[in-house]
C-alpha positions, 0 to 999 in steps of 0.5 A: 500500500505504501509503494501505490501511495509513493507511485500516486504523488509521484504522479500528481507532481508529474502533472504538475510540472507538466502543466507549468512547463505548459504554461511557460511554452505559451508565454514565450514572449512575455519576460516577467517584471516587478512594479515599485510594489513587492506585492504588485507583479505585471508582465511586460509586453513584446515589441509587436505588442507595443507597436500595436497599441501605438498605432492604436493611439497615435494620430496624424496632426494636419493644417494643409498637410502633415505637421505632427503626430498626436496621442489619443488619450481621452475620450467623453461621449463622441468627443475625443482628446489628442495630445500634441506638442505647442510647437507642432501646432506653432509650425503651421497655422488653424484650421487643424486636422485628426486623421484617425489610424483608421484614415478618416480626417477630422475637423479638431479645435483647440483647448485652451488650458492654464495647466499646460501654459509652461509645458510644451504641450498642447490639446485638440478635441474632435468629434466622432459621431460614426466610429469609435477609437480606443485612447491610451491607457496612461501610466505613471511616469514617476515609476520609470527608472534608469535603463528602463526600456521605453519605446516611442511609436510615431509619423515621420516626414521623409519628403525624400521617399514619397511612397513612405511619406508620414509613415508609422515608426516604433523606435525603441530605447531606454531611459537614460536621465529623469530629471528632479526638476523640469526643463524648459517646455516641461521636459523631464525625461530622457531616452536613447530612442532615435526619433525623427522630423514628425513624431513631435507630439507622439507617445511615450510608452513603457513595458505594459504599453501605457503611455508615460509621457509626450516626445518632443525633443530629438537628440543632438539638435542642430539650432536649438538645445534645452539650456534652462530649467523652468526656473531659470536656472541651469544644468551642470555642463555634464548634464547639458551634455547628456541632455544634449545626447538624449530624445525628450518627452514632457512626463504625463503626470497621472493623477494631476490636473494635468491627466484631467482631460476630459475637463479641459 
């Protein structure tokens, strides 16, 4: 009776390891992370996963024609909120224009906003009556840390290939500096992502596909570098050296009135 006993939980710990050597083949994509929390525990997504979930949310910003990309990260009824940079709507002048990942274009109108007035940042509503869009899921910009990989999905202008124009890139990378206190235009984060003319206004996001922050700054910039802190300060020159090396976004800062879309 005791060898049947030995020969039963042998086999009861056979099929469990089996089970799991299962589970494991099914997930062989998924690397497995912990959050700031012991007690919180998430799977980071693949590449292909993110670049999904970027073209999701990720929209055209046109005047007379293409002048940035832009985030969908709100949405109230039939309205629609799109996230952009200040300077992509100060490149060209209204009416503005959504074109959604599904093509159609958009009449967009501009929000005013006294919590963005010193970020480099800027809000546009459209209305859609017949299609509905998913928006970004928005994560926590305060949990990135150093080395973190982070992945920025966006369109670029590339005159010189007109069959590719305003085609949709996901550029991956990691971070490599976050900032105390905010530059000029609100940037505080930085990141190895090479980005290009056009992603201006494009998502930020992390491992779980939410979005983090707003690009709008390449590295290595030719006219214009971030010299100020918004006070007025400035950065150590070895900061500014890698401030200089880095892509930039303006952090989405869940939670604040910054987050609260839908009231602006």
């Amino acid at each position: 009776m005791k060898g049947l006993w030995l020969r039963y939980k042998l086999g009861q710990i056979i099929c469990v390891a089996l089970c799991l050597g299962g589970l494991f083949l099914i997930l062989p994509r998924q690397q497995f992370i912990l959050g700031n929390d012991k007690h919180t525990q998430s799977f980071a997504l693949s590449s292909k996963q993110i670049q999904i979930i970027a073209k999701t949310v990720t929209v055209k910003v046109l005047s007379q024609e293409f002048i940035g990309s832009g985030t969908l990260i709100a949405r109230n009824g039939q309205i629609y909120t799109v996230m952009t940079n200040a300077h992509v709507l100060r490149a060209a002048s209204s009416p503005y224009k959504i074109q959604t990942p599904d093509g159609q274009i958009y009449k967009a109108t501009v929000s005013k906003t006294r919590q963005l007035e010193n970020d480099d940042l800027a809000v546009l509503q459209f209305y859609s009556q017949d299609a509905e869009y998913p928006v970004a899921t928005l994560g926590k910009s305060s949990q990135l840390q150093i080395k973190e990989k982070v992945f920025v999905g966006g369109f670029i202008q590339n005159p010189n290939i007109q069959e590719k124009q305003n085609q949709f890139i996901l550029t991956e990378g990691q971070v490599s500096l976050l900032l105390d206190k905010a530059l000029e235009g609100g940037y505080q984060i930085a990141y190895t992502n090479d980005v290009r003319k056009g992603m201006s206004g494009a998502p930020l996001l992390n491992v779980r596909g939410e979005v983090v922050g707003i690009n709008g700054w390449r590295k290595d910039p030719v006219w214009q570098s971030l010299e100020f802190y918004q006070d007025g300060t400035q950065p150590s020159k070895t900061l500014q050296d890698m401030i200089n090396q880095s892509s930039m976004a303006v952090p989405i800062k869940k939670g604040s009135q910054q987050a609260n879309f839908c009231d602006y």
